[in-house]
MITORPA-901110 format. One record per atom (N, C-alpha, C, O, CB): x, y, z; residue in one letter. Coordinates in pm, whole numbers, padded with zeros to 5 digits, always signed. Glycine has a CB too. Layout:
N
XYZA ...
END
This chain:
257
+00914-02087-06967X +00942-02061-06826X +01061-02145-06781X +01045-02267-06770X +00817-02092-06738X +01188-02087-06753X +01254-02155-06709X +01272-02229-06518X +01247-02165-06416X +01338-02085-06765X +01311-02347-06524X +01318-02371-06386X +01357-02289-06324X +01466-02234-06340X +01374-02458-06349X +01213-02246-06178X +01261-02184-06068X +01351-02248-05953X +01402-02360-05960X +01157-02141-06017X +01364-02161-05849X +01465-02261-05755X +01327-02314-05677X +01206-02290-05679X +01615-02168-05632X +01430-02408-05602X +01353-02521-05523X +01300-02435-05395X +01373-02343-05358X +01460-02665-05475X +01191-02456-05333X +01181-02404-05183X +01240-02480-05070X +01212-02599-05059X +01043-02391-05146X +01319-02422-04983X +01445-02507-04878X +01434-02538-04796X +01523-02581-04722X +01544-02472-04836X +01270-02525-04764X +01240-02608-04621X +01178-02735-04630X +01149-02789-04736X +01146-02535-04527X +01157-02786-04509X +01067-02915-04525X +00939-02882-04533X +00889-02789-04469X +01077-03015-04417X +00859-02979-04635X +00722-02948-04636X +00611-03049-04620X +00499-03073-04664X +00701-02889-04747X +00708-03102-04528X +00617-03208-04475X +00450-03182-04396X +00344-03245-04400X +00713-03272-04369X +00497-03052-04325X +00332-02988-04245X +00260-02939-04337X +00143-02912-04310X +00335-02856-04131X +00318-02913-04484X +00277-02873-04545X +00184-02893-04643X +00168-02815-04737X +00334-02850-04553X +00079-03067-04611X +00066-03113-04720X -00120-03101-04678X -00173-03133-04571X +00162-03267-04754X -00170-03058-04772X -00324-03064-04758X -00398-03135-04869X -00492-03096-04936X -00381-02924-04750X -00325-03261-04871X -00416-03381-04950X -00536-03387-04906X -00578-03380-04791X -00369-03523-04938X -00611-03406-05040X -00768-03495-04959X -00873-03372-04924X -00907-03270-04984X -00723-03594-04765X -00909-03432-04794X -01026-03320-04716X -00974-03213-04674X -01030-03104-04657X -01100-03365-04586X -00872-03240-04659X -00735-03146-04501X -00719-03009-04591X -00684-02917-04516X -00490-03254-04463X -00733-02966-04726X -00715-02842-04800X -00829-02777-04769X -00800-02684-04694X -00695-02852-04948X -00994-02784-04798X -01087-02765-04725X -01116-02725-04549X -01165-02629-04489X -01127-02859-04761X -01066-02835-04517X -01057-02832-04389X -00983-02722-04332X -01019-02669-04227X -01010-02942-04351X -00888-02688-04394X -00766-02556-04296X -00817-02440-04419X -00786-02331-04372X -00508-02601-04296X -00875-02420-04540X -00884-02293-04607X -00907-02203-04527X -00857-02101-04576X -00971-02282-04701X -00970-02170-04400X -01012-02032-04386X -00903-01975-04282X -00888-01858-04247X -01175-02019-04333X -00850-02058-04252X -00685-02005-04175X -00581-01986-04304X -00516-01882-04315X -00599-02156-04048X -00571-02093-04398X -00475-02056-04452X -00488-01898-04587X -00413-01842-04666X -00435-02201-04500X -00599-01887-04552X -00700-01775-04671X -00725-01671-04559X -00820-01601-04594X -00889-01853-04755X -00685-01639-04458X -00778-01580-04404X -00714-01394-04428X -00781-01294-04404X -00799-01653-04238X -00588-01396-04475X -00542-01288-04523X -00579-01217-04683X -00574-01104-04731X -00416-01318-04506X -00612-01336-04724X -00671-01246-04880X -00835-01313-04920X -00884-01270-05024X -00533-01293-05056X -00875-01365-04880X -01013-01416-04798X -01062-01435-04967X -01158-01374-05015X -01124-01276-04660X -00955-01551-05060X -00989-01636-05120X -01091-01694-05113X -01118-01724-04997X -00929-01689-05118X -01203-01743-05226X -01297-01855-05178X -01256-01976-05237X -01196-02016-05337X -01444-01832-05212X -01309-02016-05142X -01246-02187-05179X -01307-02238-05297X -01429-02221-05303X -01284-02313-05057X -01234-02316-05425X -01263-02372-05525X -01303-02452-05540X -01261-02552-05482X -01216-02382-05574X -01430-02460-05645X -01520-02586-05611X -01421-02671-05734X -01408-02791-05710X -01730-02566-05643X -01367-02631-05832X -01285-02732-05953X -01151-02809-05871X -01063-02773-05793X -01209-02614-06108X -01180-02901-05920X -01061-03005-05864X -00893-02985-05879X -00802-03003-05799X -01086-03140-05938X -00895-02946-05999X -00762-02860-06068X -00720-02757-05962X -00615-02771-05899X -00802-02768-06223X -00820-02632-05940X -00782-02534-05894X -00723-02574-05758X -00607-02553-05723X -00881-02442-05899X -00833-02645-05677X -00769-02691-05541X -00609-02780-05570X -00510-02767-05498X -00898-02807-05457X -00614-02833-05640X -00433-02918-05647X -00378-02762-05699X -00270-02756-05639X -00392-03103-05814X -00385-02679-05748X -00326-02601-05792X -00271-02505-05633X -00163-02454-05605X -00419-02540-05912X -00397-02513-05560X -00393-02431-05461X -00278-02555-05303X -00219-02537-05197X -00599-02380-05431X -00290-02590-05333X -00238-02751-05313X -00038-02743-05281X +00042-02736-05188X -00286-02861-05509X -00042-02749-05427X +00070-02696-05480X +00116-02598-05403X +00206-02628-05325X +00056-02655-05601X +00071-02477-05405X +00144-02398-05322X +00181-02332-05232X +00272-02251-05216X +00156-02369-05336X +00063-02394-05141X +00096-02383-05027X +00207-02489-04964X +00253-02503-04851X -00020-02381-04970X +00226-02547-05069X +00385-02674-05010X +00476-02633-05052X +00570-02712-05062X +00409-02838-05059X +00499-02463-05109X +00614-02415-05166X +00675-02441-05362X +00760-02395-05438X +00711-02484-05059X +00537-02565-05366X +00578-02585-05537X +00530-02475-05619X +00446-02486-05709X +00507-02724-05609X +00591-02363-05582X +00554-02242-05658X +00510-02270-05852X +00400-02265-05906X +00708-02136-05634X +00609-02292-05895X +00601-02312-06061X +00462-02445-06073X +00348-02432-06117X +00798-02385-06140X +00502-02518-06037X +00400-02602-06068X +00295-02575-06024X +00210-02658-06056X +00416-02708-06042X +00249-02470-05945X +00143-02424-05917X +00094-02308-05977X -00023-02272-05971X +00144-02416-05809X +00171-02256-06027X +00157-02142-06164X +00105-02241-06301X +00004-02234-06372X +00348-02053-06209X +00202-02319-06302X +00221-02441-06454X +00064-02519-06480X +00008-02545-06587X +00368-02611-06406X +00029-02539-06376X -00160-02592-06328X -00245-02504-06335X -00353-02503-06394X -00199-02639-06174X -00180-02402-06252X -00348-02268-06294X -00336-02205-06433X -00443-02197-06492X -00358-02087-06171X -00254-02168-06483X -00213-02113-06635X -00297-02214-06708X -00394-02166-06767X -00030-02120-06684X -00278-02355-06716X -00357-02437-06785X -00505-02439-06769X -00579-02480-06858X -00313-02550-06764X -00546-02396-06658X -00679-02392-06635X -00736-02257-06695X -00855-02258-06728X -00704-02408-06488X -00660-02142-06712X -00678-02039-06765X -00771-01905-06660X -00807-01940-06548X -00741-02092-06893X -00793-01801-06695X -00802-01704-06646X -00887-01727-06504X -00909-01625-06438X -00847-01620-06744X -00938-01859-06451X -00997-01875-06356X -00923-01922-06241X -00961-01913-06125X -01086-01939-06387X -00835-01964-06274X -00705-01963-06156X -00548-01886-06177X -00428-01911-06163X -00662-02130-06135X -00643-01771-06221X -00566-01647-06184X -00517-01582-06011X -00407-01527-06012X -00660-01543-06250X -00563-01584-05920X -00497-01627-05792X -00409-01656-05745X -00321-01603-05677X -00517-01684-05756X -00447-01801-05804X -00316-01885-05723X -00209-01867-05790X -00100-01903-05744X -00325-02044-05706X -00224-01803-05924X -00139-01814-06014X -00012-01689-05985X +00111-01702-05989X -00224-01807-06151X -00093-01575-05957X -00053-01446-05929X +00023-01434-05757X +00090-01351-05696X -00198-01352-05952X -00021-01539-05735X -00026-01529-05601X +00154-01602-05604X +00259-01545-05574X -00183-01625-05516X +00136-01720-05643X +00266-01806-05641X +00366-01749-05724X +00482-01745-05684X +00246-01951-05688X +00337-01710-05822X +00454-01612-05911X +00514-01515-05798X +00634-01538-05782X +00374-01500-06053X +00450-01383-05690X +00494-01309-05653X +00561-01332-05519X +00643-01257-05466X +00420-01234-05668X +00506-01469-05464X +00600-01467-05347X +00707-01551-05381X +00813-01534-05321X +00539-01512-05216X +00697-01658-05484X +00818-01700-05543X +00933-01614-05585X +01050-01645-05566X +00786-01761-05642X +00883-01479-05655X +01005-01409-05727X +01061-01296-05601X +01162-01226-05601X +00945-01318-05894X +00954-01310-05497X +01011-01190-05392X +01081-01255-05258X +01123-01202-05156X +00874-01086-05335X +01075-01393-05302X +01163-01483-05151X +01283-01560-05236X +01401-01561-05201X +01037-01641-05043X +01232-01622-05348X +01309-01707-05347X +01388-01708-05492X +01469-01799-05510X +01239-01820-05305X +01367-01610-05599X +01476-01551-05682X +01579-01483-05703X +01563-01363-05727X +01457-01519-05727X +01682-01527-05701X +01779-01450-05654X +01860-01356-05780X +01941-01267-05757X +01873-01552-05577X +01812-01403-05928X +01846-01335-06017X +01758-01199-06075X +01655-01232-06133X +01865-01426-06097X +01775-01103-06070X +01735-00946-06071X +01611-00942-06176X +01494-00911-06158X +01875-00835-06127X +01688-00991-06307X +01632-00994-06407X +01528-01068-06417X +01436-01028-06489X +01700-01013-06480X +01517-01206-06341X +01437-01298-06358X +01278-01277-06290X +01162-01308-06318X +01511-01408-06310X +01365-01192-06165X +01240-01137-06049X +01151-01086-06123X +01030-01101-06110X +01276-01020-05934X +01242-00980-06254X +01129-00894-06282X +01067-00893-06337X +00983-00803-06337X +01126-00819-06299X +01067-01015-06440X +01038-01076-06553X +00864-01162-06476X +00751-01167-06525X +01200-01193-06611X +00918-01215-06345X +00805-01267-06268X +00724-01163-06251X +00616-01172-06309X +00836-01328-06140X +00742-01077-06195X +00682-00944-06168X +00569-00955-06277X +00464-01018-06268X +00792-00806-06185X +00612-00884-06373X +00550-00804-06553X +00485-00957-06547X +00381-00914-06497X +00707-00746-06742X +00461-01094-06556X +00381-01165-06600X +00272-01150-06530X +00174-01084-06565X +00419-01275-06611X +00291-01228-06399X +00180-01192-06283X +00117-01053-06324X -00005-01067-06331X +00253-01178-06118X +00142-00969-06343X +00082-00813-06387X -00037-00795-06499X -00142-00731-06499X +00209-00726-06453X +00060-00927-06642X +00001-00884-06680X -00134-00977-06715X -00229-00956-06791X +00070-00826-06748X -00098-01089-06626X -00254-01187-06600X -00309-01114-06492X -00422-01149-06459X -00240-01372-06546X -00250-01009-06421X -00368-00980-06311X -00448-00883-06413X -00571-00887-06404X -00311-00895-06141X -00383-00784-06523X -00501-00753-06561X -00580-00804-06645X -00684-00752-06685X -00499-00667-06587X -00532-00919-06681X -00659-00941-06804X -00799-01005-06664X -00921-00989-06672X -00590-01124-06979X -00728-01069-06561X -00856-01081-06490X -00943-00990-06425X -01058-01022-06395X -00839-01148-06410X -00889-00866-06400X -00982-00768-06381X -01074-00761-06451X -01184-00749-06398X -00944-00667-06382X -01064-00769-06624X -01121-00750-06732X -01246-00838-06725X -01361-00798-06741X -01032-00771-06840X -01199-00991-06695X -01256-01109-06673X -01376-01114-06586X -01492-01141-06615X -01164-01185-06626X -01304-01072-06438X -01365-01100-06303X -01337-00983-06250X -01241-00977-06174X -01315-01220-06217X -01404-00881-06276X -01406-00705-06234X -01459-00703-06076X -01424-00612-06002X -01540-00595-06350X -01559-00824-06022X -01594-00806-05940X -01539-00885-05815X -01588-00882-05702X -01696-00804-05970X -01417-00964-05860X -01347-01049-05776X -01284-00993-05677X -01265-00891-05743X -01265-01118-05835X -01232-00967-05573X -01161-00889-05494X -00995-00903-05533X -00917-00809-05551X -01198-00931-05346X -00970-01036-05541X -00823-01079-05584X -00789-01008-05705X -00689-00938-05716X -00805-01237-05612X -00870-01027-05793X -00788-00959-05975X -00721-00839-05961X -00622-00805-06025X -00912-00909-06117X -00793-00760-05856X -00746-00635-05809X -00627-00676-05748X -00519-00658-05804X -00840-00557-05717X -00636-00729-05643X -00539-00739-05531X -00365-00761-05595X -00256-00703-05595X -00597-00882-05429X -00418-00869-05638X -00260-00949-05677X -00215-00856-05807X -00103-00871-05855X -00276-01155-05734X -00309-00762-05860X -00291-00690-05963X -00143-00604-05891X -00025-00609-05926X -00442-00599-06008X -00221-00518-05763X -00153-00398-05651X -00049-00496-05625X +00059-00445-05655X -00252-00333-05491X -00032-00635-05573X +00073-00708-05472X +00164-00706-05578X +00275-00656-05558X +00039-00870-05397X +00138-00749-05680X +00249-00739-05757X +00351-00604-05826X +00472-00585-05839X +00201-00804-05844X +00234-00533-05856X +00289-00387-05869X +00361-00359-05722X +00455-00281-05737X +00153-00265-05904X +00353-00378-05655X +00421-00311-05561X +00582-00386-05569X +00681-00323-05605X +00335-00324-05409X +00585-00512-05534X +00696-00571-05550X +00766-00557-05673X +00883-00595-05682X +00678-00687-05525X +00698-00500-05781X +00783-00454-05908X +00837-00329-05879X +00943-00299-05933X +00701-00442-06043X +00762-00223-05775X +00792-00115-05760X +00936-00118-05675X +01036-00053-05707X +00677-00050-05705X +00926-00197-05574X +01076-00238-05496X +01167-00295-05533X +01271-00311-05469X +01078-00304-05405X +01133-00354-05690X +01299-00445-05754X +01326-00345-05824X +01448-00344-05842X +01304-00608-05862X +01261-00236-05889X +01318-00140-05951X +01368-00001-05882X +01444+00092-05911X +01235-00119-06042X +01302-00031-05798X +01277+00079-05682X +01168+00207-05665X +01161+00285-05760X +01398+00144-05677X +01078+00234-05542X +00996+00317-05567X +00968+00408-05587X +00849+00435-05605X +00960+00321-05539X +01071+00503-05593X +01090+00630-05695X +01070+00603-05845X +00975+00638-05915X +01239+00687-05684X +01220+00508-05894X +01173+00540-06052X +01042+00502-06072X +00984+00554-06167X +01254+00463-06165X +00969+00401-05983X +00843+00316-06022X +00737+00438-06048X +00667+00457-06147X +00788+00196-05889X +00749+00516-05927X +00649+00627-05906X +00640+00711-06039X +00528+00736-06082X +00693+00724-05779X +00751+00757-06106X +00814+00799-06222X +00724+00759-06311X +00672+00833-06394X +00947+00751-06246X +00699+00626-06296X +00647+00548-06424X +00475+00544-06445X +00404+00517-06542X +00703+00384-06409X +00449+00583-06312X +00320+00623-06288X +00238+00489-06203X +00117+00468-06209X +00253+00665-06441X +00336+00408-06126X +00291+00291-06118X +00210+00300-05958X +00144+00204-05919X +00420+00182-06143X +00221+00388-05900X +00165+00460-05770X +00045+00432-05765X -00009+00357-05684X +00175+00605-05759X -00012+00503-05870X -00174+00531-05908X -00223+00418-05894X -00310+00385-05812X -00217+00583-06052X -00152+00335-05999X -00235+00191-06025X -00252+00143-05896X -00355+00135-05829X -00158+00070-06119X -00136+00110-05869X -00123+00018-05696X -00235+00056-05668X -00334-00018-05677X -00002+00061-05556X -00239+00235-05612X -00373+00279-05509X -00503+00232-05584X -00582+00177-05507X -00387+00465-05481X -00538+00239-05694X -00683+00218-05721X -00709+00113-05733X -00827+00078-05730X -00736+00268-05813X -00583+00008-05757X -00636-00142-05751X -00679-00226-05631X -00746-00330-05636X -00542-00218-05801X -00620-00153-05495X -00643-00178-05335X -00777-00094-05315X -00861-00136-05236X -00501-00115-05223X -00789-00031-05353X -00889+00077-05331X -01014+00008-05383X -01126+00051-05353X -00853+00221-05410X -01004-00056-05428X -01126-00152-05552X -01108-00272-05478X -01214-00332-05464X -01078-00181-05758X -00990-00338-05416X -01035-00466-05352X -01073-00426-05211X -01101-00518-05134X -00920-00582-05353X -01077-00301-05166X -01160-00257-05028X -01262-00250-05049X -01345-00294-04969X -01141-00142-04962X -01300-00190-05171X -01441-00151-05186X -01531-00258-05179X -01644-00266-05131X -01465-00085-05306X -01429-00372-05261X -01548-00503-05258X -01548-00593-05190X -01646-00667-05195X -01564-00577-05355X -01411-00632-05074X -01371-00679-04945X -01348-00560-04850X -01248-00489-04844X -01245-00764-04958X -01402-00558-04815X -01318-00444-04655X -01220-00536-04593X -01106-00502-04564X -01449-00391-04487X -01267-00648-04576X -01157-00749-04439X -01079-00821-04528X -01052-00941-04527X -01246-00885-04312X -01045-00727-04611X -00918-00819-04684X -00785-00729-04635X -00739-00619-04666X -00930-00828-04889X -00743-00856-04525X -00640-00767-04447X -00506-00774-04550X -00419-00699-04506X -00603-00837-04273X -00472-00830-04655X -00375-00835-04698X -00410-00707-04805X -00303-00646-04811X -00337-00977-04735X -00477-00661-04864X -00482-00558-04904X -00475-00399-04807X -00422-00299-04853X -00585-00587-04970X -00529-00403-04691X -00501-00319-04555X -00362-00302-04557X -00307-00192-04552X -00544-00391-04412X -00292-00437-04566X -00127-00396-04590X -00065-00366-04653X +00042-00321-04613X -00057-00442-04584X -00087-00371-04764X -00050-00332-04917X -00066-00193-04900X +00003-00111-04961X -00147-00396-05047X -00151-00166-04823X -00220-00023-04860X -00139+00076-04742X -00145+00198-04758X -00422-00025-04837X -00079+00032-04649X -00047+00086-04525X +00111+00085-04595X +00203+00165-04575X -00092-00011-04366X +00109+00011-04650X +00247-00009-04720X +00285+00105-04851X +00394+00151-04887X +00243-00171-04785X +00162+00124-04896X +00164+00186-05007X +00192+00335-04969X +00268+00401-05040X +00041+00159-05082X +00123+00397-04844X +00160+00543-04757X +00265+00531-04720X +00321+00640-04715X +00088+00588-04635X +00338+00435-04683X +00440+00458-04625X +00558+00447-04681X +00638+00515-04617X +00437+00405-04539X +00608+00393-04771X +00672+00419-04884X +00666+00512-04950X +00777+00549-04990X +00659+00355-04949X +00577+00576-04986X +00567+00716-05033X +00610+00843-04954X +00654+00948-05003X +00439+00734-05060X +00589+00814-04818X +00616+00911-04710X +00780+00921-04690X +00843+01025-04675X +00537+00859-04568X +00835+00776-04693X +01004+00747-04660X +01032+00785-04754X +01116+00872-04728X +01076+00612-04632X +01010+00776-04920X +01097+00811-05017X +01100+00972-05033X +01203+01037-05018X +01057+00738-05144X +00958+01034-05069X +00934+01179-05084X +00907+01257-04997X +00898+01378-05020X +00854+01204-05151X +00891+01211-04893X +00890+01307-04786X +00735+01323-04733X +00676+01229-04787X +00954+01449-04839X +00647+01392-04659X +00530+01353-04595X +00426+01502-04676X +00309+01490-04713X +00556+01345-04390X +00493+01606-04685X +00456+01708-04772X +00440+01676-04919X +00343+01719-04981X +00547+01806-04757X +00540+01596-04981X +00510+01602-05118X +00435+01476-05171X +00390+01463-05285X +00638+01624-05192X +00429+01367-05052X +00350+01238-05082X +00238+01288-05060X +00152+01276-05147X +00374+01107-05003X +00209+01357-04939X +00051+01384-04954X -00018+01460-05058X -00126+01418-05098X +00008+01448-04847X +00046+01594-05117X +00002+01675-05206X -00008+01589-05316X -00108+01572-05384X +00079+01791-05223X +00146+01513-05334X +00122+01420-05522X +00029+01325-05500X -00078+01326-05562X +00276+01314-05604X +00049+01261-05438X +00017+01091-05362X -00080+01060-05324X -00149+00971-05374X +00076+01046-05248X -00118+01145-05202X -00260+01179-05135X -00196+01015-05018X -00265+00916-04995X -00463+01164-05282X -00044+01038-04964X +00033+00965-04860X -00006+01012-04775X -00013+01134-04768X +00162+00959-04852X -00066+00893-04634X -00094+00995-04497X -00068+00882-04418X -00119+00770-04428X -00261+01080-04466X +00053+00942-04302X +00075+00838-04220X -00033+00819-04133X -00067+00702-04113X +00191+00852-04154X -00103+00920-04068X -00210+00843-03999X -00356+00722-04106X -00455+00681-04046X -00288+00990-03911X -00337+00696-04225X -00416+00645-04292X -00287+00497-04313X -00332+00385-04337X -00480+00756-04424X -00206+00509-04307X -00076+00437-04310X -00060+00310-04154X -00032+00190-04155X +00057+00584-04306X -00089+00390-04056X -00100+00299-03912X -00248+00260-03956X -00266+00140-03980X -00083+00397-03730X -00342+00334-03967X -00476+00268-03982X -00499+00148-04057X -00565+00047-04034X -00558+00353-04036X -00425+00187-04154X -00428-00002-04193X -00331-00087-04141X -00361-00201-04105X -00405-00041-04353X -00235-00049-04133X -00185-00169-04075X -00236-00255-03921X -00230-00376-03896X -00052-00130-04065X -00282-00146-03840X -00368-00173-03757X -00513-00258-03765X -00553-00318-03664X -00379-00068-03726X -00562-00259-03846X -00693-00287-03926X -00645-00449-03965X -00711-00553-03966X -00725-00164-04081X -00545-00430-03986X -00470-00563-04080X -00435-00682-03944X -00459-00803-03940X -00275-00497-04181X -00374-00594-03843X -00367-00714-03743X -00470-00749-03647X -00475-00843-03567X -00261-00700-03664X -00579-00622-03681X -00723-00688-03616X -00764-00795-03692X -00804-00904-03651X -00853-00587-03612X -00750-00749-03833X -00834-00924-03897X -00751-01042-03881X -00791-01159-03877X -00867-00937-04085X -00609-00993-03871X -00545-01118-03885X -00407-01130-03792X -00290-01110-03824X -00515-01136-04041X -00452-01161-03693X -00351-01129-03535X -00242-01224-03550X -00130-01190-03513X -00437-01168-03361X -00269-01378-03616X -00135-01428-03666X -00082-01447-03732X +00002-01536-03738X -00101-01482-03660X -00111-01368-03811X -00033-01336-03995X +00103-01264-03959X +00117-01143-03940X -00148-01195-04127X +00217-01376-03951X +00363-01309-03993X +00395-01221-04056X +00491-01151-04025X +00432-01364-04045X +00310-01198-04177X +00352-01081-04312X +00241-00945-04217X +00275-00830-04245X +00263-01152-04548X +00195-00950-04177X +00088-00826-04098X +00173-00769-03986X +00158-00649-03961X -00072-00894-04016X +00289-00861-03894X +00345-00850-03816X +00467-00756-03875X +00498-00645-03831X +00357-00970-03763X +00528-00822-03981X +00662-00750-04034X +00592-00638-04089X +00583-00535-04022X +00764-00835-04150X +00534-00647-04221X +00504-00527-04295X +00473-00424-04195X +00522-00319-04237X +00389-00546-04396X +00401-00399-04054X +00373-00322-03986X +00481-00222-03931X +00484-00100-03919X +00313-00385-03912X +00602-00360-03892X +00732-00356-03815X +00795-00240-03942X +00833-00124-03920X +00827-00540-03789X +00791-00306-04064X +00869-00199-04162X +00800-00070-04204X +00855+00009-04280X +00904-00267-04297X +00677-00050-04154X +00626+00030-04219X +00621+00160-04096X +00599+00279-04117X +00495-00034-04287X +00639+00111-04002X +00686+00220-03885X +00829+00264-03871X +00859+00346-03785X +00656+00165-03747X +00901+00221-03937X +01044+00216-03967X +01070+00328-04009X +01133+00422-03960X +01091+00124-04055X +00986+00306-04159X +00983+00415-04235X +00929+00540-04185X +01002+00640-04188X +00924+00384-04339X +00838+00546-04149X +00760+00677-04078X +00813+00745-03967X +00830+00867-03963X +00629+00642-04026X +00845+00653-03861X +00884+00718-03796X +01064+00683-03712X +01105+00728-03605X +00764+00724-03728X +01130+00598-03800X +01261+00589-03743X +01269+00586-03635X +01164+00557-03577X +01335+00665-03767X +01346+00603-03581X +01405+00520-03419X +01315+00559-03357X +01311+00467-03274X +01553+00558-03329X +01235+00624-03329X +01079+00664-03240X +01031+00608-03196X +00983+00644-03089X +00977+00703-03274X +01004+00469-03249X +00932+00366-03248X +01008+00216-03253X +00948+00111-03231X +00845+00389-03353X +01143+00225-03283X +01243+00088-03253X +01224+00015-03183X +01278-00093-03207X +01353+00093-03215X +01155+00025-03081X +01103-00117-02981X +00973-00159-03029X +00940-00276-03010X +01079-00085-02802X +00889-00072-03096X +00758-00127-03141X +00820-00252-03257X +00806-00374-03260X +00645+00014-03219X +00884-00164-03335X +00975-00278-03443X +01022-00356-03421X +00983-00446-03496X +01065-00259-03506X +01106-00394-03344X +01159-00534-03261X +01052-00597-03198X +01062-00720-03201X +01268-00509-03141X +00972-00562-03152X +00863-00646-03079X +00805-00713-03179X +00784-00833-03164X +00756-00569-02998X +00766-00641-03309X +00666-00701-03407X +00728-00813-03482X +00677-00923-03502X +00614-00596-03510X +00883-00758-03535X +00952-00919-03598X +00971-01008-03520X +00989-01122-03564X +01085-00925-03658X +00972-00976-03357X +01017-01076-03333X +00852-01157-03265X +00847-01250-03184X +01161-01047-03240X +00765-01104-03311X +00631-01199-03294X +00608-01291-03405X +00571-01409-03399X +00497-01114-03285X +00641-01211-03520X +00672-01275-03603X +00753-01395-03619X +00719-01513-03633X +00698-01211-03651X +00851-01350-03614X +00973-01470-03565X +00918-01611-03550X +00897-01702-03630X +01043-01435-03406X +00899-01595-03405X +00817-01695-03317X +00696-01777-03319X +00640-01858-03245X +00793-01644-03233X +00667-01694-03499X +00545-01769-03469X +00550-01926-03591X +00623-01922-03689X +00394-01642-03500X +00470-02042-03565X +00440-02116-03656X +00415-02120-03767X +00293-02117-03773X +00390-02149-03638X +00460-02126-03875X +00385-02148-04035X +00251-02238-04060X +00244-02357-04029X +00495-02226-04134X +00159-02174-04113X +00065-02252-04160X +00090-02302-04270X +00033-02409-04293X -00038-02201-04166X +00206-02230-04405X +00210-02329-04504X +00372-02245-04523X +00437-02176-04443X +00066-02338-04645X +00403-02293-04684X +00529-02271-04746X +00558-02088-04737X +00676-02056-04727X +00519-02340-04916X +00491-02014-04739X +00430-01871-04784X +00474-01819-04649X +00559-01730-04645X +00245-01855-04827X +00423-01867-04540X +00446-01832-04409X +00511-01899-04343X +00486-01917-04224X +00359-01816-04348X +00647-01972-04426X +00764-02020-04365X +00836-01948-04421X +00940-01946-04355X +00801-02149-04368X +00848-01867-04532X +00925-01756-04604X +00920-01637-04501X +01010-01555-04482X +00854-01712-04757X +00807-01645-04441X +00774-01475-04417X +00861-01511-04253X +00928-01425-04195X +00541-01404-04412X +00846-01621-04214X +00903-01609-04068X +01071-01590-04118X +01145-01500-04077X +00863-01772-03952X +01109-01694-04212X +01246-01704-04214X +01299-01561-04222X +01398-01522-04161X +01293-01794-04328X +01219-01482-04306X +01260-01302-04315X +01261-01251-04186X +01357-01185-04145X +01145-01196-04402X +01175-01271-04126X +01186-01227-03996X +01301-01280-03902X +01389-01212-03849X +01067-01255-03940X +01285-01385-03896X +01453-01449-03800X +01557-01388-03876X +01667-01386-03820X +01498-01651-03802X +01552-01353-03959X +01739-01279-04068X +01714-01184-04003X +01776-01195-03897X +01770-01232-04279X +01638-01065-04008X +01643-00945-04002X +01672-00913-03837X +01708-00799-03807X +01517-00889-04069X +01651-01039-03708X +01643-01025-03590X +01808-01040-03540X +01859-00972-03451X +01536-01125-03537X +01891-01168-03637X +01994-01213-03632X +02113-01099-03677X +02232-01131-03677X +01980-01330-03704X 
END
């Protein structure tokens, strides 16, 4: 694994030594509704990255092996989708995370995450390559049944709600609303429903705010342009709880600027 880049903010708010990781889990979890780790490892692992030490928080759960698959999957994909700037390297992050999310399915079939970060990552592989050829590749399917499986066994896993609202709507912008639904089984009203769903569970989740903002973009273009500006810029404005959701605001202030 070669050195990733550094994360560029301060992470000083960022530090949940001690009790204080416990203490804030169900805010800082409350989008993929993680359970908190009783192994000491896993929590420094989890530790790690919420202060932005992406690799070393991959470099810790990898050692612990298929049981801090999570954090592992988790820090690989927002590392390679914020803060890699080389093409090749992204994608290379991508295909690993992928292919530890499936051996944990295999592992932990009944986990909600093995699924999840399985779809989060497929999807972001689907956008560095782009979601046509991805679709091509048959990588559609997977996404849907791997969200579809972490609903089944979380419903209030709002970060999968988005994935999934994300997943219609991308299909709808690229192929059109006739041929996503017939191939796809794409439906924008199943498309607002989650994303809607997503900011009921989780009203101050930055990434629930944007993904919503982009996912009406797509559907319905200028129709809705003030709904879109309203949502990044709630986003915007709002506080980070850790490194993850200082990425997601900073996206949001670019895209406002």
């Amino acid at each position: 694994m070669s050195n990733w880049n550094d994360f560029p903010y301060d992470t000083s708010a960022f530090d949940f030594a001690g009790p204080a990781l416990k203490k804030s889990w169900k805010k800082l979890h409350a989008g993929d509704c993680e359970p908190f780790p009783e192994a000491k490892d896993s929590q420094q692992a989890w530790r790690l990255f919420h202060m932005g030490d992406f690799q070393a928080a991959v470099k810790l759960a990898d050692r612990l092996g298929l049981q801090a698959h999570a954090v592992a999957n988790k820090a690989t994909g927002i590392y390679a989708s914020y803060l890699e700037d080389d093409a090749k390297r992204q994608i290379e992050c991508f295909k690993s995370a992928i292919g530890r999310a499936e051996k944990a399915i295999v592992a932990y079939p009944d986990d909600p995450n093995s699924h999840y970060f399985h779809a989060f990552n497929l999807g972001r592989y689907s956008q560095s390559i782009s979601v046509v050829k991805a679709l091509k590749q048959g990588v559609g399917g997977k996404i849907s049944q791997s969200l579809r499986k972490t609903l089944e066994l979380q419903p209030d896993h709002a970060d999968a709600h988005i994935a999934m609202g994300m997943y219609h709507a991308e299909i709808i912008d690229k192929v059109g609303k006739m041929l996503g639904s017939v191939t796809y089984g794409a439906s924008e009203k199943e498309a607002l429903q989650h994303f809607e769903t997503a900011l009921k569970i989780c009203p101050k989740s930055p990434i629930a705010h944007i993904e919503y903002g982009n996912g009406l973009y797509m559907l319905l273009g200028d129709k809705r342009v003030d709904e879109v500006t309203d949502l990044y810029i709630k986003a915007a404005e709002m506080q980070p709880n850790d490194a993850m959701e200082q990425l997601d605001i900073a996206a949001a202030q670019a895209e406002l600027e």
